[in-house]
N, CA, C and O atoms as a GROMACS GRO file, in nm:
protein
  472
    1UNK      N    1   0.084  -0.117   0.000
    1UNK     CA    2   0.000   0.000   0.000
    1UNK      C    3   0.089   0.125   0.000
    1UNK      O    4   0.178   0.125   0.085
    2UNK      N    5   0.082   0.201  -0.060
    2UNK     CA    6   0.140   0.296  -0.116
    2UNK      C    7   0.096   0.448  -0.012
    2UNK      O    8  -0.023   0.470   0.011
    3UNK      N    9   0.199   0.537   0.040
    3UNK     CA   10   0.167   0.604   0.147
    3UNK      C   11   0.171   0.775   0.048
    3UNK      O   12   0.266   0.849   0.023
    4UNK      N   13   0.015   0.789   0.014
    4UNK     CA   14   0.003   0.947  -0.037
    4UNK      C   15  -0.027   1.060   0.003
    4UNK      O   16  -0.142   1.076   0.044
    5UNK      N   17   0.080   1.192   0.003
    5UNK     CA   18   0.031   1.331   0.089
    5UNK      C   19  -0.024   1.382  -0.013
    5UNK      O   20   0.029   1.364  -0.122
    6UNK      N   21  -0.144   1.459  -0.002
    6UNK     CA   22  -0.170   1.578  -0.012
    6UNK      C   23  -0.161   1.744   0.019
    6UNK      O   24  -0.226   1.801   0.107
    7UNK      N   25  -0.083   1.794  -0.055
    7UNK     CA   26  -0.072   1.947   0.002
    7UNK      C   27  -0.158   2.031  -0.039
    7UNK      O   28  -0.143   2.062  -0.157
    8UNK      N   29  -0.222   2.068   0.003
    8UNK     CA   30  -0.324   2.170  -0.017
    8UNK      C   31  -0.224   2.333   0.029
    8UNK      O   32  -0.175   2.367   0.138
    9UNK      N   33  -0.225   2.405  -0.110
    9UNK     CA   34  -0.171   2.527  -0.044
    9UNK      C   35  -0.225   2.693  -0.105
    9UNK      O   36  -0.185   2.808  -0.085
   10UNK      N   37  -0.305   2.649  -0.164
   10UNK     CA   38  -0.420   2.753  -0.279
   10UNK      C   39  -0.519   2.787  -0.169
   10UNK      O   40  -0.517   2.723  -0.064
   11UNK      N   41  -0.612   2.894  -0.191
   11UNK     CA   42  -0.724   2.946  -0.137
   11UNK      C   43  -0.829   2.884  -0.179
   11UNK      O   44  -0.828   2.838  -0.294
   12UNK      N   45  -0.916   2.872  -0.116
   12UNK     CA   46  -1.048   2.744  -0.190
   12UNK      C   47  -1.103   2.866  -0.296
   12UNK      O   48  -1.164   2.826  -0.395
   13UNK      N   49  -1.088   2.988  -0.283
   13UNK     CA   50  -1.157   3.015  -0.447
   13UNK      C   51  -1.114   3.116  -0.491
   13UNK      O   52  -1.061   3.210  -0.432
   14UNK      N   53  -1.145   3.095  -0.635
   14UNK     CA   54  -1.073   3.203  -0.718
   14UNK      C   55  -0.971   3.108  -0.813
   14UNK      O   56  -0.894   3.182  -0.874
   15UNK      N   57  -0.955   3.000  -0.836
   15UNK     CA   58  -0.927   2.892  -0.948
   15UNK      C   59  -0.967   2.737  -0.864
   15UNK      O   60  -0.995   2.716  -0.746
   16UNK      N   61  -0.956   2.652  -0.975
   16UNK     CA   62  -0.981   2.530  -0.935
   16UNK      C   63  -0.999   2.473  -0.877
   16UNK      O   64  -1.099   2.416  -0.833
   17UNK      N   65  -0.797   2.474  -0.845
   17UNK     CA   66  -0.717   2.394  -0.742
   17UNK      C   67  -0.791   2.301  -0.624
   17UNK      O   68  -0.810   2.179  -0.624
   18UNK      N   69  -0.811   2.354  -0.571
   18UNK     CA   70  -0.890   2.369  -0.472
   18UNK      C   71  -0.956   2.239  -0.425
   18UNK      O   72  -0.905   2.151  -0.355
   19UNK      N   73  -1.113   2.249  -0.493
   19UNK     CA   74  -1.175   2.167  -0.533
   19UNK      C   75  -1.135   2.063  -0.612
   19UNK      O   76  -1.172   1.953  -0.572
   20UNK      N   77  -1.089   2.065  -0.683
   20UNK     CA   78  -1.024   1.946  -0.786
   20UNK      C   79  -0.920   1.828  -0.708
   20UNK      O   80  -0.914   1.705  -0.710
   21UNK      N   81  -0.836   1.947  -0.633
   21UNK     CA   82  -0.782   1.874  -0.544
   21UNK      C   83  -0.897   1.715  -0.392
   21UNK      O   84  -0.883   1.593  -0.382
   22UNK      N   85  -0.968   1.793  -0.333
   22UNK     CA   86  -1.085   1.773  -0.292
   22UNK      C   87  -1.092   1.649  -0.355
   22UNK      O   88  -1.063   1.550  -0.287
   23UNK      N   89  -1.126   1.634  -0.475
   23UNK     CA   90  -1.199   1.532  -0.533
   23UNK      C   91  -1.109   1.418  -0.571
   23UNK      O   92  -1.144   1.299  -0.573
   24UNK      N   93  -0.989   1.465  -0.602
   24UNK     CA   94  -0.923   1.345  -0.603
   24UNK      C   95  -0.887   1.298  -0.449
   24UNK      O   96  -0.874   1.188  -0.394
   25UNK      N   97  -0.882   1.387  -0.421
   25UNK     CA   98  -0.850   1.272  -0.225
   25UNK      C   99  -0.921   1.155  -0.202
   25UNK      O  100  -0.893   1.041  -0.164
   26UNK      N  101  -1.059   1.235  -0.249
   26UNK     CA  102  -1.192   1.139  -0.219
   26UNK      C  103  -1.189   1.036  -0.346
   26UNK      O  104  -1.257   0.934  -0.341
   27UNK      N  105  -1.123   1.061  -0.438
   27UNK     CA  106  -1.126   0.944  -0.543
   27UNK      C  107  -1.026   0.837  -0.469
   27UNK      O  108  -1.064   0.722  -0.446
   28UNK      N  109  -0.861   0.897  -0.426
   28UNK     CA  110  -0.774   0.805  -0.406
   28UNK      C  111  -0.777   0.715  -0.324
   28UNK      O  112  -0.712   0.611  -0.317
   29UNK      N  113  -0.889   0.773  -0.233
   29UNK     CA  114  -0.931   0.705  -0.121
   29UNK      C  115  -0.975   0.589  -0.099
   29UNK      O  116  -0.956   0.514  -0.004
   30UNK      N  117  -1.047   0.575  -0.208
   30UNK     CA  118  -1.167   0.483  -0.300
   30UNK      C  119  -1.100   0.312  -0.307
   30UNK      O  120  -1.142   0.201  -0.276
   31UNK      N  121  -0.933   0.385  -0.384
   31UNK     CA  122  -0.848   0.244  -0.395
   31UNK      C  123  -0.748   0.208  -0.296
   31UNK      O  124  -0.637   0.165  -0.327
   32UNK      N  125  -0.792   0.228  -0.165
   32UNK     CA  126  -0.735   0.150  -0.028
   32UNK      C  127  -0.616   0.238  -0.044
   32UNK      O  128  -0.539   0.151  -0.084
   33UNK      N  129  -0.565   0.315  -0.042
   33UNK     CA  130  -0.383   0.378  -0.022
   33UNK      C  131  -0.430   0.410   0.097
   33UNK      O  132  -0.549   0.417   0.126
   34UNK      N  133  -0.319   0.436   0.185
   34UNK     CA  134  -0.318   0.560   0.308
   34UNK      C  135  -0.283   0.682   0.293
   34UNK      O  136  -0.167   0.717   0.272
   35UNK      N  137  -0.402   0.773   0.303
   35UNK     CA  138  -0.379   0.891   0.270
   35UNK      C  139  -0.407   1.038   0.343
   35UNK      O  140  -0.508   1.082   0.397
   36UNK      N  141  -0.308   1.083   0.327
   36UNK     CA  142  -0.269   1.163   0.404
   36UNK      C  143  -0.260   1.341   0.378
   36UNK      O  144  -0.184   1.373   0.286
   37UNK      N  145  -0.318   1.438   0.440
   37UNK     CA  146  -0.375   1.584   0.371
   37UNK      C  147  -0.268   1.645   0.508
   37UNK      O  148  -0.254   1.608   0.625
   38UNK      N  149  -0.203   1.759   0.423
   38UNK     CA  150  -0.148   1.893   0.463
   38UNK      C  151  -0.210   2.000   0.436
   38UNK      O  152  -0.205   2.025   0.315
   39UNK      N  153  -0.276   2.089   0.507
   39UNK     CA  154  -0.300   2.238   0.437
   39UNK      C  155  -0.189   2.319   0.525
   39UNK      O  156  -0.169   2.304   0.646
   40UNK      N  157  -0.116   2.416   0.431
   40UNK     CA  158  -0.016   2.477   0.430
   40UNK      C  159  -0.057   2.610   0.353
   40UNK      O  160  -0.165   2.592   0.296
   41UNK      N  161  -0.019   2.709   0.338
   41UNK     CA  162   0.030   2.867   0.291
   41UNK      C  163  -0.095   2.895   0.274
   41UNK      O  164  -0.149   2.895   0.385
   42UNK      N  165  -0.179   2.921   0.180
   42UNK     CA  166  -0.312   3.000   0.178
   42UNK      C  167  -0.468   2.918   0.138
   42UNK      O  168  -0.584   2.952   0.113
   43UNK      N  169  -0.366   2.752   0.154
   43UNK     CA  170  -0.479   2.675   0.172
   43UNK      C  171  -0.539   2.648   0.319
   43UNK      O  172  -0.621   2.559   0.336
   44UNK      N  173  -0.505   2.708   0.395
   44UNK     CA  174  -0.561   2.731   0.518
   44UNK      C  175  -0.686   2.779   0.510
   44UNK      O  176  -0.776   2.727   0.576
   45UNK      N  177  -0.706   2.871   0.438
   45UNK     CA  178  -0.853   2.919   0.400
   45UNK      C  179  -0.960   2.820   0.338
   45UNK      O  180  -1.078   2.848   0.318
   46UNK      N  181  -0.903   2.708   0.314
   46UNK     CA  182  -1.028   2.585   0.278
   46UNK      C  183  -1.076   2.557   0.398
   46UNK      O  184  -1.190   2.510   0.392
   47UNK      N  185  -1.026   2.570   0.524
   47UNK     CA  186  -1.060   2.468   0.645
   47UNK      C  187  -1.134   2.586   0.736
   47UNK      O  188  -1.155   2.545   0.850
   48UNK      N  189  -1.177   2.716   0.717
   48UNK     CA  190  -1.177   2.818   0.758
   48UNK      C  191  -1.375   2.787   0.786
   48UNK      O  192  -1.427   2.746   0.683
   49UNK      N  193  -1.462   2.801   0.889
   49UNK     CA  194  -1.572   2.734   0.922
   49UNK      C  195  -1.634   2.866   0.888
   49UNK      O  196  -1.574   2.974   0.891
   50UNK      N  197  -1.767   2.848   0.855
   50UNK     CA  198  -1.868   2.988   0.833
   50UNK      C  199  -1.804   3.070   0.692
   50UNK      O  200  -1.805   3.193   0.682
   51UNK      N  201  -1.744   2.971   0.580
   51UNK     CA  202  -1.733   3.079   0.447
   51UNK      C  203  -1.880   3.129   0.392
   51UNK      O  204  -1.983   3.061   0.401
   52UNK      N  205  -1.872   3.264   0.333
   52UNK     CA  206  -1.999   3.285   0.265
   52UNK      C  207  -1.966   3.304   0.130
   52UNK      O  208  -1.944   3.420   0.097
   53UNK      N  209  -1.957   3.218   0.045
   53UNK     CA  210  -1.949   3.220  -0.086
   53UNK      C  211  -2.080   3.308  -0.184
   53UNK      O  212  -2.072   3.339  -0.302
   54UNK      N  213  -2.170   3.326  -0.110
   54UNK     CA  214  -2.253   3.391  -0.190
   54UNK      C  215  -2.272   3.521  -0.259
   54UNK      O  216  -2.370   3.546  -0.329
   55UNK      N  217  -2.178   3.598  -0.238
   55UNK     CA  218  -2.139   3.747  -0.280
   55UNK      C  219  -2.036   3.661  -0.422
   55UNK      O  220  -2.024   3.722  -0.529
   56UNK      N  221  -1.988   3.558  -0.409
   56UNK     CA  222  -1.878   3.447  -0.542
   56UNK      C  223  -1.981   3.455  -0.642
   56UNK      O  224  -1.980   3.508  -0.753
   57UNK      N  225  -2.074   3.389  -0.577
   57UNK     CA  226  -2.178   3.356  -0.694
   57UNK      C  227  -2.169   3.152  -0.701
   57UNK      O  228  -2.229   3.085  -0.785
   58UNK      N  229  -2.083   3.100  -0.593
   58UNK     CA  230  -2.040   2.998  -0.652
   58UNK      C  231  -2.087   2.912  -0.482
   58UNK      O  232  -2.122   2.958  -0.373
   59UNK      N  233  -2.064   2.772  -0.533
   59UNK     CA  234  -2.120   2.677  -0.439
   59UNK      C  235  -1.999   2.670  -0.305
   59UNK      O  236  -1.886   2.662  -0.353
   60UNK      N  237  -1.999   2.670  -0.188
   60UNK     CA  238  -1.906   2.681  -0.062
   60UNK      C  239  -1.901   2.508  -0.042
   60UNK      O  240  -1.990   2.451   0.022
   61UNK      N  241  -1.798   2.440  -0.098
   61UNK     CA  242  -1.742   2.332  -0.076
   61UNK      C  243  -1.659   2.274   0.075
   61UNK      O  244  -1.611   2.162   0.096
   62UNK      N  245  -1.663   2.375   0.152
   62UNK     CA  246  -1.558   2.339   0.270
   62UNK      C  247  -1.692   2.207   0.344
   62UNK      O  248  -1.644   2.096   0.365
   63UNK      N  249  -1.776   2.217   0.362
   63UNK     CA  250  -1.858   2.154   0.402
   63UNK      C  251  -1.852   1.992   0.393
   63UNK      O  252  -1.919   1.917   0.465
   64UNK      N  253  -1.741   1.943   0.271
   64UNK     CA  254  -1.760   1.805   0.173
   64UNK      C  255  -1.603   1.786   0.326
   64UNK      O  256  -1.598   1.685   0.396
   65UNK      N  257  -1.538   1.862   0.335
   65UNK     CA  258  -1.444   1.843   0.421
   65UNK      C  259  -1.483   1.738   0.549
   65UNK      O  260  -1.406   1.678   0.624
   66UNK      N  261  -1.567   1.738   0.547
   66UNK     CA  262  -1.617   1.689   0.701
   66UNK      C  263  -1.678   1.562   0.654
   66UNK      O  264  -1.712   1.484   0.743
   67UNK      N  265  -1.699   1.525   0.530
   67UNK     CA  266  -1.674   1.382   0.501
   67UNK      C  267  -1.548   1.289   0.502
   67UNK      O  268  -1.541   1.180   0.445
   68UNK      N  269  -1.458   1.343   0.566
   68UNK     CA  270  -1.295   1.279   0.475
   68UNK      C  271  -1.278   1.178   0.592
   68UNK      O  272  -1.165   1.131   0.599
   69UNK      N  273  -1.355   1.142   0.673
   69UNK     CA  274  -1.329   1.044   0.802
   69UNK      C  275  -1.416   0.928   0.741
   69UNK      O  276  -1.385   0.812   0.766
   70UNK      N  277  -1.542   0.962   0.649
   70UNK     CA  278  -1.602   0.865   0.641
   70UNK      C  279  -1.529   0.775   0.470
   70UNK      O  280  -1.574   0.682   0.405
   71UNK      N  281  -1.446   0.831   0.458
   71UNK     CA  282  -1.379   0.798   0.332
   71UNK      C  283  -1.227   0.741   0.398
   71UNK      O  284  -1.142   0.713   0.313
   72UNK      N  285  -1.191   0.724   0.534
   72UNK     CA  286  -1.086   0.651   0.549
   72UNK      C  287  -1.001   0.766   0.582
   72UNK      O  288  -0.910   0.733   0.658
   73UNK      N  289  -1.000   0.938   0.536
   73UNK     CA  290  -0.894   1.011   0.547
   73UNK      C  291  -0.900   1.035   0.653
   73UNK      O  292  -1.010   1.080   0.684
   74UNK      N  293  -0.767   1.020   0.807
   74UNK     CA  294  -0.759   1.079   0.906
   74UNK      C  295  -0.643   1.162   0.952
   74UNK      O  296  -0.622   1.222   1.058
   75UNK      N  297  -0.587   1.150   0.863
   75UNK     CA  298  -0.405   1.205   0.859
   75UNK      C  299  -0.453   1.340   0.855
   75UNK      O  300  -0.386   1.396   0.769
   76UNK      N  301  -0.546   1.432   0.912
   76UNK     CA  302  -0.514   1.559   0.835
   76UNK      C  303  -0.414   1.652   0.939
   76UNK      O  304  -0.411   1.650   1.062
   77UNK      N  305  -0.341   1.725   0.854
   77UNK     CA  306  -0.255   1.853   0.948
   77UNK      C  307  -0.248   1.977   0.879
   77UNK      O  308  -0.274   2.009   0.763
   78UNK      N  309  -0.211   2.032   0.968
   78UNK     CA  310  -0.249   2.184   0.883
   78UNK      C  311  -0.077   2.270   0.962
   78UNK      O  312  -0.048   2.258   1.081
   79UNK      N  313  -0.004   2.336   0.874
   79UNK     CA  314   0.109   2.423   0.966
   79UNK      C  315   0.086   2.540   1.018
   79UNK      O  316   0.027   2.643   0.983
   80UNK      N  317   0.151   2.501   1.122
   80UNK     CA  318   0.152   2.624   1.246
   80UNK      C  319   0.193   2.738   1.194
   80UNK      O  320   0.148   2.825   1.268
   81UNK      N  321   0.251   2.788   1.111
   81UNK     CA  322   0.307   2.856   1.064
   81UNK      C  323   0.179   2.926   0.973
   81UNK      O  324   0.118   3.026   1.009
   82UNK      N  325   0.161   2.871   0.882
   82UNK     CA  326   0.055   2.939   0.814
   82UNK      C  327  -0.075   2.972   0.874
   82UNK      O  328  -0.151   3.059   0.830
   83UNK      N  329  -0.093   2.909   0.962
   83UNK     CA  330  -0.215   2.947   1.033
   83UNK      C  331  -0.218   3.094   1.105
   83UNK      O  332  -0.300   3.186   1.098
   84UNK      N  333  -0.051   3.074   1.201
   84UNK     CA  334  -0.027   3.249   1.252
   84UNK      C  335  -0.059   3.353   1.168
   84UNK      O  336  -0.136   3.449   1.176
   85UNK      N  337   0.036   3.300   1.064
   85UNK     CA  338   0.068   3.429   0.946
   85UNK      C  339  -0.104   3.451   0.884
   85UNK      O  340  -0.113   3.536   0.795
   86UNK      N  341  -0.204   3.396   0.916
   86UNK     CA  342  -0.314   3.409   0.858
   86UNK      C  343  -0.430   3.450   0.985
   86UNK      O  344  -0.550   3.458   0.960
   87UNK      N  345  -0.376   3.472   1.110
   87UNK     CA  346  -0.437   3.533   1.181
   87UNK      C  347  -0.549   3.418   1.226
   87UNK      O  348  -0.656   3.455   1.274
   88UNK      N  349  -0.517   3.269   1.206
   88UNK     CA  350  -0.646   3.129   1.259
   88UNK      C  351  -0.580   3.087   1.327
   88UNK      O  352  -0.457   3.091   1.330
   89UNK      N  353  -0.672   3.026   1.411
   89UNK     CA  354  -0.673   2.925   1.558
   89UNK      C  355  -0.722   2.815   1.501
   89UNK      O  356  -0.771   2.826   1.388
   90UNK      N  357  -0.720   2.713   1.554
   90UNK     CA  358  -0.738   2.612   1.512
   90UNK      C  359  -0.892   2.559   1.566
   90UNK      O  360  -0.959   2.458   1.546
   91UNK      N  361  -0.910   2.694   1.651
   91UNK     CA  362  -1.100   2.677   1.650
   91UNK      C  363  -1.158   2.751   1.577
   91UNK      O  364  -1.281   2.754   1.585
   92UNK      N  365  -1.092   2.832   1.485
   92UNK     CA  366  -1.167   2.827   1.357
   92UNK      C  367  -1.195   2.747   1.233
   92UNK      O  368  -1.273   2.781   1.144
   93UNK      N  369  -1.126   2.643   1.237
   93UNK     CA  370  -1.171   2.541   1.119
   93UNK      C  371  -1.283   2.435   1.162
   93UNK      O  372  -1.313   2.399   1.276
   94UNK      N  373  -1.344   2.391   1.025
   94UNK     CA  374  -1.403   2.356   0.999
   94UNK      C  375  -1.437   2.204   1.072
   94UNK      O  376  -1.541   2.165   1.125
   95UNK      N  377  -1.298   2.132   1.050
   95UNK     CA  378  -1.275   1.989   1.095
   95UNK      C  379  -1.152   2.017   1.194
   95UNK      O  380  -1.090   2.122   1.210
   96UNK      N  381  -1.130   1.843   1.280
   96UNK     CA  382  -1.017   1.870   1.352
   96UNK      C  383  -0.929   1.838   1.290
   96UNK      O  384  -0.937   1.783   1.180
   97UNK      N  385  -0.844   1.861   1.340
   97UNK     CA  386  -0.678   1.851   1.268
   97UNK      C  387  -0.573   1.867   1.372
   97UNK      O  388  -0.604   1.907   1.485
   98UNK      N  389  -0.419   1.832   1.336
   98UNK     CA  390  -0.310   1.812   1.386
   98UNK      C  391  -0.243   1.935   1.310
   98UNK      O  392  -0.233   1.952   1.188
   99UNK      N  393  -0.190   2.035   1.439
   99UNK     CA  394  -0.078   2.125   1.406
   99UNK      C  395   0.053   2.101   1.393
   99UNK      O  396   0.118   2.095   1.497
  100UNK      N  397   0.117   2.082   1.272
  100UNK     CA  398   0.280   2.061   1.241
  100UNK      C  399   0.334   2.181   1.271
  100UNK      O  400   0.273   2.287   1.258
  101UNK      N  401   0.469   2.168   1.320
  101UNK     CA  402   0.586   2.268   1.270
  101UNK      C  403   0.604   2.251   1.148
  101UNK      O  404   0.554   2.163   1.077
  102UNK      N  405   0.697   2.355   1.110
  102UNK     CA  406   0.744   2.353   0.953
  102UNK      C  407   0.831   2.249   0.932
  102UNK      O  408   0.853   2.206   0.819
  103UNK      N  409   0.905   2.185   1.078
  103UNK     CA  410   1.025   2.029   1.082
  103UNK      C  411   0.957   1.958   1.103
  103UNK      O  412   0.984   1.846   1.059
  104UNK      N  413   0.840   1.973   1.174
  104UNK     CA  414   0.731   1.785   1.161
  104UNK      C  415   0.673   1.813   1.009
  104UNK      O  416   0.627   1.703   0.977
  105UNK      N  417   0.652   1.899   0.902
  105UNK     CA  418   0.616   1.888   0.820
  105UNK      C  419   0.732   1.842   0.702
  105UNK      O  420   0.691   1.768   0.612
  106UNK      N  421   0.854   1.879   0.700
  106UNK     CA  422   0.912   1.850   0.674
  106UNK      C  423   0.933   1.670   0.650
  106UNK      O  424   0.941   1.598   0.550
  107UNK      N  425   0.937   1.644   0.820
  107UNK     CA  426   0.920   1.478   0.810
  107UNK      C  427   0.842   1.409   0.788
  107UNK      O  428   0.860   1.290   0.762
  108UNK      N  429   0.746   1.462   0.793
  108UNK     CA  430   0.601   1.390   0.725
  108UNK      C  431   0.635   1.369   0.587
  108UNK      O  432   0.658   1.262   0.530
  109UNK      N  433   0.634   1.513   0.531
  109UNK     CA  434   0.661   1.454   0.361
  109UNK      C  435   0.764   1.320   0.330
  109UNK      O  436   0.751   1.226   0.252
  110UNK      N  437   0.877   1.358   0.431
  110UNK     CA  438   0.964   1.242   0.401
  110UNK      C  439   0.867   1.116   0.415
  110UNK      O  440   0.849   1.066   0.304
  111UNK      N  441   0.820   1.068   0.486
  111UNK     CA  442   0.716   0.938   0.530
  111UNK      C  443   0.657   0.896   0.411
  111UNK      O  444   0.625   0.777   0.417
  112UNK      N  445   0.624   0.963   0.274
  112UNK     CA  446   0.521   0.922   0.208
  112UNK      C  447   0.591   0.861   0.067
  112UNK      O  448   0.714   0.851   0.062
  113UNK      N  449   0.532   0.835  -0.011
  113UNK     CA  450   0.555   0.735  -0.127
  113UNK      C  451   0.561   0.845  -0.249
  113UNK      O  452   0.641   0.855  -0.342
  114UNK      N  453   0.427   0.937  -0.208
  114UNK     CA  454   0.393   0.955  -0.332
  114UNK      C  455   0.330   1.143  -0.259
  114UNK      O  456   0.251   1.158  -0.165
  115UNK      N  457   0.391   1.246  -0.333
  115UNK     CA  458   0.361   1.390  -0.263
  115UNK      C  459   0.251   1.461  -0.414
  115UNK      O  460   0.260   1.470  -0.536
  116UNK      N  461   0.196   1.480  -0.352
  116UNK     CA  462   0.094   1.520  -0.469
  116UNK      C  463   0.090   1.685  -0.432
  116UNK      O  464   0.073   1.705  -0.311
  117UNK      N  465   0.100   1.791  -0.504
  117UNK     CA  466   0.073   1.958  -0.428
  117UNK      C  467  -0.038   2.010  -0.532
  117UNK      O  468  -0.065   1.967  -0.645
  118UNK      N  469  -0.104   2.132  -0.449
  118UNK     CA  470  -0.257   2.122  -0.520
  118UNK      C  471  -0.206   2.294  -0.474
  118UNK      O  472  -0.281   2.389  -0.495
   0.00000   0.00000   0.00000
């Protein structure tokens, strides 16, 4: 079994990324790997609870987040670092999660098989 990170490091809107990313987690998930999510630099704002997308014009996806336990994903972490620099606590997100340093993140990536960045 093959050990895959996800980095999430985009803003959930204003291109794709994002979402697309999202969907393949939940696809990879599908075929038994262990898999494993980072949000880092300004993907912190996906995990961010109470978005109002409706001034976008577009559908608020953070919500699908809170399925990723029932799909097997429990690895999630998010860095300490980006969270400061973005002015969040970690009782503002959405789901729970594990705070890395920028050196436990570091070693994490080392841990995995396969680094996917979104």
């Amino acid at each position: 079994m093959k050990k895959i990170l996800f980095i999430q490091r985009r803003s959930p809107y204003g291109t794709g990324f994002a979402k697309e990313a999202l969907d393949a987690i939940l696809m990879a998930s599908a075929f038994e790997q262990e898999i494993s999510l980072v949000f880092t630099d300004d993907g912190v704002w996906q995990l961010k609870n109470q978005q109002d997308t409706k001034t976008l014009g577009i559908k608020n996806f953070s919500p699908t987040f809170k399925a990723l336990e029932l799909y097997e994903v429990k690895q999630i972490y998010v860095e300490q670092m980006a969270l400061e620099q973005r002015g969040l606590q970690i009782e503002d997100l959405i789901i729970p999660v594990t705070v890395l340093a920028t050196a436990e993140l570091r070693q994490l990536i080392q841990q995995h098989d396969v680094i996917l960045s979104f």
